[in-house]
N, C-alpha and C positions, 0 to 999 in steps of 0.2 A: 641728481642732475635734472635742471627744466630741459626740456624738449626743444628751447629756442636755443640753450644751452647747447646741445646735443648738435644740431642741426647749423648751427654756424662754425663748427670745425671743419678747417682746411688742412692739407697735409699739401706743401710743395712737392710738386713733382718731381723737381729735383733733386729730392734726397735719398731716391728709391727705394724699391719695397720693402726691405728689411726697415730701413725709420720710417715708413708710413704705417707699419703693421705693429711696430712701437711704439708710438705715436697714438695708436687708435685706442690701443689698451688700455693706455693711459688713461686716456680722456675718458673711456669709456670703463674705468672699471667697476664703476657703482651706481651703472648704468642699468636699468631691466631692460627686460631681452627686447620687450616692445621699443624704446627707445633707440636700441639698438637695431630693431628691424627698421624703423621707420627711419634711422637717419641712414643706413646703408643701402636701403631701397629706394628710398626717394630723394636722395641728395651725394651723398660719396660716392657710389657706384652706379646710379641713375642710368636706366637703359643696358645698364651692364655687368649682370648680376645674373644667376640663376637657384632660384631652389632643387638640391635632391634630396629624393625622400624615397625611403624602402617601400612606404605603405606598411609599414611594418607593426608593431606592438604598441608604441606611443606615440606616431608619426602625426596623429591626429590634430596634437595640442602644436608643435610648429606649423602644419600646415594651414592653422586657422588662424594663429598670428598674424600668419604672413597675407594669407586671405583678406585682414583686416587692413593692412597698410595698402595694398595694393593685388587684387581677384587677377590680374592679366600677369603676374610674375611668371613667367615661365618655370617652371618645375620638370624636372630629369627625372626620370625612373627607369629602371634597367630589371627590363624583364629580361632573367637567363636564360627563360624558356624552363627552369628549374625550378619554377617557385611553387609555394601550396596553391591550389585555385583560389583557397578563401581568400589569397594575398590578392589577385586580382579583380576578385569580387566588390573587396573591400576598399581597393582604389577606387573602383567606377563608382560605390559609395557615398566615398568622401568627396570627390570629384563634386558632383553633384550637393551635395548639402552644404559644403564652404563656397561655391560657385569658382569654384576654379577655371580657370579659362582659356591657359596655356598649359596643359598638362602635354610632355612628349614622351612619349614611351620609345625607347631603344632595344635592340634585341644585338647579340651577337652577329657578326658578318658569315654569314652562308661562307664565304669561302675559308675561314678562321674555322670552322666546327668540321668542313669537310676535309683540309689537311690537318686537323690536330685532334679532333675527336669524333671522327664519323662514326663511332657506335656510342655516344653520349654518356661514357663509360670513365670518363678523364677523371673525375672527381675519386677513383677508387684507387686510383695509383699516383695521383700527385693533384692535390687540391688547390695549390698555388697555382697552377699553372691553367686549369680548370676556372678557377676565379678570375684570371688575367684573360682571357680571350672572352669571359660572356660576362666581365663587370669591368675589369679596367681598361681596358680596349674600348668599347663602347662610349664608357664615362668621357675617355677625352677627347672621344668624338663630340659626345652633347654637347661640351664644355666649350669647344672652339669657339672662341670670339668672343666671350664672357671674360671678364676682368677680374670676379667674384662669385664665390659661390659658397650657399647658405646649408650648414650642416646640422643634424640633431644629436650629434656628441652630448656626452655630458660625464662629469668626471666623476658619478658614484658608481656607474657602469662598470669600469675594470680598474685593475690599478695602473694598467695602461696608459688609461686617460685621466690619471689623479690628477693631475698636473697641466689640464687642458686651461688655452686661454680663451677668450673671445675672438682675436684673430690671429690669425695664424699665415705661414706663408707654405703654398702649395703646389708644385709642379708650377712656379711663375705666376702665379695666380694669390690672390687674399681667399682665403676658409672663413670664415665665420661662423662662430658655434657661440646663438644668442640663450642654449640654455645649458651651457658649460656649467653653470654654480648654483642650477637645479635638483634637489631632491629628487627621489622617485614618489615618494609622498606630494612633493608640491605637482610634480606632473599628473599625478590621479586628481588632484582636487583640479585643478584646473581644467580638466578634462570633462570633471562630473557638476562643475560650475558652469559649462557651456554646453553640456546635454552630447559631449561627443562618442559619437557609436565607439567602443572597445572592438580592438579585431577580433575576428571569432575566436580566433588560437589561442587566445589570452587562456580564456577559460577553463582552456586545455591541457597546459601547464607546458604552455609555451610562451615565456616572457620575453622574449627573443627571436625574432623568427625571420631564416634566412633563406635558402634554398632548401627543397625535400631532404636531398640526402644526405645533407651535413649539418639538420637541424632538427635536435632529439628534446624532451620533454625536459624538464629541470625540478627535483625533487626537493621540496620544503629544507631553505638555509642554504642553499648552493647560491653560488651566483649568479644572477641573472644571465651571463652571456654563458654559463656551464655547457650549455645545452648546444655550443655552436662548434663545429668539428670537434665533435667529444672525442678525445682518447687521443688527441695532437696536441703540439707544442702552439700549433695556430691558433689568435687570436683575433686574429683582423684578414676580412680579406683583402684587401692591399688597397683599398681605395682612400684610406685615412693611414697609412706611414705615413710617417716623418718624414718629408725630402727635403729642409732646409733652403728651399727653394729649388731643388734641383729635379728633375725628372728621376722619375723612379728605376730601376733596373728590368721590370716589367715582370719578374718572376712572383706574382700571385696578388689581390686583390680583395 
């Protein structure tokens, strides 16, 4: 697909989100993710769009994408107040070396931790719910007003997400996952083709990395996500279910 190509799709508004999210797929399925970035950021969703990004293990290689089409995209990050330091370290980072410009950090609402977890202890007795008050709670606070928003899904990750597409529809809103049909291979080379710092934890044998207490090392042939509330049925913390366009039920994130 040329990029004029790319860039001169219209989707009627009238046919709403379920055929515009059909619609994009389409057009866009052999589309790279750059193409993709640069038509949902600067033409489909223009002004109305946000990136989230964990700062996590390979956040680096979207975040410079997107750095590339446009440095002022506002980017979400949800600090749970849980996370490793180095996760924060390595935002302020990346921050800085992709010139990022709109970065907002989020935190859980003081009044949500003082009646649900005022000894910071939630995560031991029910992690859904723990995830929902200091990740999905927050997120759709960031989100308000945004029509789209930019995810680094990718479907070798779990079996989960075998079956992930480029856009998606979510809580009312279009998802977009420009490296849905990416390797973990293609994500190193690209990474190590633009000189982008690795998170410290990597190293660490943490290829996955989410909050302290429900993010354990991952041992040579495990999955990469093994290591995320090991020893649960949990795979996700609720910020990527499926809602078919509907609002989530809010129990876990």
């Amino acid at each position: 697909m040329g990029l004029h190509e790319a860039f001169s799709f219209v989707v009627d508004p009238e046919l709403g989100l379920q055929a515009e999210v059909a619609a994009l797929n389409s057009q866009f399925e052999e589309a790279t993710a750059q193409e993709i970035l640069m038509a949902s950021i600067r033409h489909q969703f223009a002004g109305e769009i946000a990136m989230v990004s964990s700062f996590g293990a390979d956040s680096a290689v979207l975040l410079h994408m997107v750095s590339q089409v446009d440095p002022s995209t506002p980017v979400q990050f949800m600090d749970t107040v849980k996370l490793f330091p180095a996760t924060i370290l390595y935002r302020d980072q990346l921050v800085e070396k992709l010139g990022l410009t709109d970065v907002r950090t989020h935190k859980p609402e003081p009044e949500d931790l003082k009646a649900k977890d005022p000894a910071g202890m939630l995560w031991m007795s029910d992690t859904d719910a723990c995830c929902h008050i200091r990740k999905v709670v927050p997120l759709e606070t960031a989100l308000t007003g945004f029509e789209a928003w930019i995810s680094g899904r990718k479907r070798h990750q779990s079996s989960t997400r075998a079956n992930l597409e480029h856009f998606e529809i979510d809580a009312g809103r279009v998802k977009i996952n420009p490296l849905a049909d990416w390797s973990a291979a293609e994500v190193l080379d690209y990474a190590k083709s633009h000189d982008l710092p690795p998170h410290p934890l990597v190293a660490q044998g943490y290829p996955s990395i989410g909050c302290m207490p429900c993010t354990s090392k991952v041992a040579p042939g495990e999955d990469a996500r093994a290591g995320r509330w090991r020893g649960q049925d949990k795979t996700e913390c609720g910020i990527h279910w499926p809602t078919h366009g509907k609002e989530i039920d809010g129990s876990g994130i």
